[in-house]
Structure formats: C-alpha cells, structure tokens
N, C-alpha and C positions, 0 to 999 in steps of 0.2 A: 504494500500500500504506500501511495506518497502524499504526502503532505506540502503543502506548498503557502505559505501563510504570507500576507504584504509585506511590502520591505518596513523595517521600523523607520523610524522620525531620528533624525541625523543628529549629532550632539554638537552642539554651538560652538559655531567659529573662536571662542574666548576659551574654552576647555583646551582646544587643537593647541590655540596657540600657546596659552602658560603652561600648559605638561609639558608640550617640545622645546621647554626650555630647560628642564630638571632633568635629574635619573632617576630610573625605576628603583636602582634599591635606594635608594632614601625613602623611597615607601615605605621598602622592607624595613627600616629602622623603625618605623610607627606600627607595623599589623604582620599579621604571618599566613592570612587566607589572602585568597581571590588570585594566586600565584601559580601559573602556569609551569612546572615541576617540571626538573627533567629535560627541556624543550632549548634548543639552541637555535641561534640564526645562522643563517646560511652564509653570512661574510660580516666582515666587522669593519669599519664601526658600521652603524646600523642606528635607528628612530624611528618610530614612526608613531601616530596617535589617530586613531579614527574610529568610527562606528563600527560593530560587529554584527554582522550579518554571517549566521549558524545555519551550519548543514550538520548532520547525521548520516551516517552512511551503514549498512551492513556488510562490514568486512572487503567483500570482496570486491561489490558491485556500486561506484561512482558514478551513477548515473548524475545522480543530485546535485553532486560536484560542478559539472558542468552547465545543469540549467541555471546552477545558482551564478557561478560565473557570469554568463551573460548578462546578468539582473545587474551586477554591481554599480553602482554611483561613485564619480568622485568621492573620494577621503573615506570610502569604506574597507573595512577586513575581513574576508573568507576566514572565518573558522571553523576548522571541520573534526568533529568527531567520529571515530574512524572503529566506535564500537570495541574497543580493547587491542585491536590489531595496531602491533607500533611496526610490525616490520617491513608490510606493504606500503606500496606510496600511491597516492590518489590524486598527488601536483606534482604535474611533469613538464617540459618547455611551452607546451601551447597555452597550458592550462595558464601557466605565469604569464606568457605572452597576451593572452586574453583578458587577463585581470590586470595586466600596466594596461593596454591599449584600453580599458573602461576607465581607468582612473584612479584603481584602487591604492591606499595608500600602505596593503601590506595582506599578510597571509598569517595565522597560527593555525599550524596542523597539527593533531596529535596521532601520528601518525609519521612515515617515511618519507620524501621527496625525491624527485629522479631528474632526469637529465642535467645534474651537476654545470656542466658548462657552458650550457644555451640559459640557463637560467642565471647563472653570473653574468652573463654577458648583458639581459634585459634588464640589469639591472634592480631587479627586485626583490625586497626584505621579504624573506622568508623565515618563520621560526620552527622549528620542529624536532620529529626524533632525530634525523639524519636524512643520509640519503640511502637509498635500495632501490637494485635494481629490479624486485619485485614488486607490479603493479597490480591493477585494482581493474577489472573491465564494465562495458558500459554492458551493465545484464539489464535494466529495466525490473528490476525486482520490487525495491521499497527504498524508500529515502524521507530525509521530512529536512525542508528549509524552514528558518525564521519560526526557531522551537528553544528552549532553556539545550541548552547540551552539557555534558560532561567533560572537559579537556584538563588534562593531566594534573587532575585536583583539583581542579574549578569550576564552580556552574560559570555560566555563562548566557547570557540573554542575550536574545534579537535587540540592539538598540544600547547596548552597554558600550563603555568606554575600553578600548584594549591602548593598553599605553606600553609600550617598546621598543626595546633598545640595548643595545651587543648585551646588556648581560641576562637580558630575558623580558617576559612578558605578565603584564599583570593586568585584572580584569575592575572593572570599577561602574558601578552604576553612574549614571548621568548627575545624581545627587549628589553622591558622594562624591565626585569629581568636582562640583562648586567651589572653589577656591582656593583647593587642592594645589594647584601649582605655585599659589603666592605663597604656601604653609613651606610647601618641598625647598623652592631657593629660597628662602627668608635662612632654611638649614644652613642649605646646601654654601650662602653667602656668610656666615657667621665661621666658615672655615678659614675663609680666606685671612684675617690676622692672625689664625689661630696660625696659620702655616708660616706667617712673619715672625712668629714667634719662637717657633720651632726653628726657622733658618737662624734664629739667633741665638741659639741653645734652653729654650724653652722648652717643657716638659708634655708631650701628651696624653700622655697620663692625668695631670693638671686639667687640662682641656675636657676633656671626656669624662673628668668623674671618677676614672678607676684610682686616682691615687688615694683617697679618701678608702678606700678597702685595703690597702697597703698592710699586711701585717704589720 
C-alpha cells in the first residue's frame, strides 16, 4: 500500500538562516535526542538547514524514493527511512542529480548511498550509513511519503527542521527551532576570548567549569 500525504508548510526563511550560522553539536551541549546516530556525510565540510520531507520504504523496494524526489521544493531534505536495512542504498547518482536539479538543500538517509563519484561531483550533502554497492529496486510494492518516520534514533516529521553539518544531523521541530540559532552562537561566541585567553596561558579548565571538581 502507498501513502502519499501533501508536502508540509516550509520552515521560515529566519530558522534557514540563524542555524546556518552555528554547529550542530552545540546543540549536543544543550539535549541528547532528536540526533541522527551513526549517520555521516558524504564529504566535508558540509551544512545545510531545510524542511524535511519523509519517505519510508520496505527494505528492498524505493519506489517512494523517487516519487518523492520529484515532489521536492527548494531548501527541502529527502529523508528516508529504509525500515532497519542500513546496508542497501536507495540514493544513487540520478536520484542526487534529481534532488540538486529541484532544489533540495540536502538528503538524511538511514540507510547506504551508491555511486560515490557522480554524487561528489553534483555536488551534494549527503548524510548517511555509507556507501554500498547494494541497491534497493523500483518493485511498486508499499511506501508512504510525508509520515512521522524513524531514522537512526529519531522520529522525524513531515515539516521539521533537519539542521546539518560535517559532524552530523539533528532533527528539531519548527518551534523549537524559534530562536535557537541566536541561543547556539550567543555559545558558540563567548569562546572566542575564552580562546584569547588560553593563547595566553589561560586555563580551560577555568572556562568550562571542570576546575571547580579538581580534586
């Protein structure tokens, strides 16, 4: 059976732009869900921030894969749930070539990726298992787009925020995202004398808190 539900409602141009100014683990300093486990990008450095837009697939058979592709909108992310199979891959050169040629600002697959080389070359952030050259065929069987999914520890919704970057991926509701990037570098900027300080034989330990536990 397939499922095929509307594309969701895009997350605001003001989200896009204060997360792609931070990094994902300073998230990780604040929370330890909504974190994409396991999952690498396909070359480094690497960013990206946009809507997710969820497939499901049963193991073998991507059909889904590809109608969903076609659907994509500028600053959107194919995420695909790939049913527990991490060793297949269900995004291969056209599939990437089709999703830059719409717009897309990125992929989380959980799951494998294939054609290594044509897909570096298009240029586009890919997060995932890896690469395999074992793929996924178009059987027509079941699939379901624009549904909650599972990816490597994370629900995920049609319409959530996928915010990534070289050291991985993390998943964030449109709310929770509200202001989120002025919390992240307000961090991310309080390093920077901490780093003056250090070049000047200053303590990090000091900085961070840990010296105060100091036996």
């Amino acid at each position: 059976m397939f499922t095929i539900n509307d594309m969701p409602r895009q997350i605001d141009d003001s989200i896009v732009a204060e997360l792609g100014q931070t990094c994902v683990s300073t998230l990780g300093h604040l929370r330890d869900h909504g974190f994409a486990l396991g999952l690498r990008p396909n070359r480094r450095p690497l960013k990206f921030v946009g809507t997710a837009v969820t497939v499901r697939i049963p193991h073998l058979d991507s059909t889904a894969v590809h109608i969903a592709v076609d659907m994509l909108r500028p600053g959107d992310v194919l995420v695909v749930d790939q049913s527990g199979d991490q060793q297949r891959s269900c995004f291969g050169g056209l599939v990437s070539y089709t999703a830059k040629a719409r717009g897309a600002a990125g992929a989380v697959i959980d799951g494998a990726v294939n054609d290594h080389d044509e897909t570096l070359a298009y240029d586009f952030p890919v997060i995932s298992r890896g690469f395999s050259p074992l793929t996924t065929r178009i059987g027509g069987i079941e699939g379901a787009i624009n549904v909650p999914v599972s990816v490597a520890g994370a629900v995920v919704r049609p319409g959530d925020v996928v915010f990534a970057d070289s050291d991985g991926a993390a998943f964030l509701t449109p709310e929770e995202a509200v202001g989120l990037g002025d919390l992240l570098k307000s961090k991310e900027d309080a390093e920077i004398p901490a780093r003056e300080k250090i070049s000047a034989g200053g303590s990090l330990a000091e900085f961070s808190g840990a010296a105060k536990h100091r036996p």
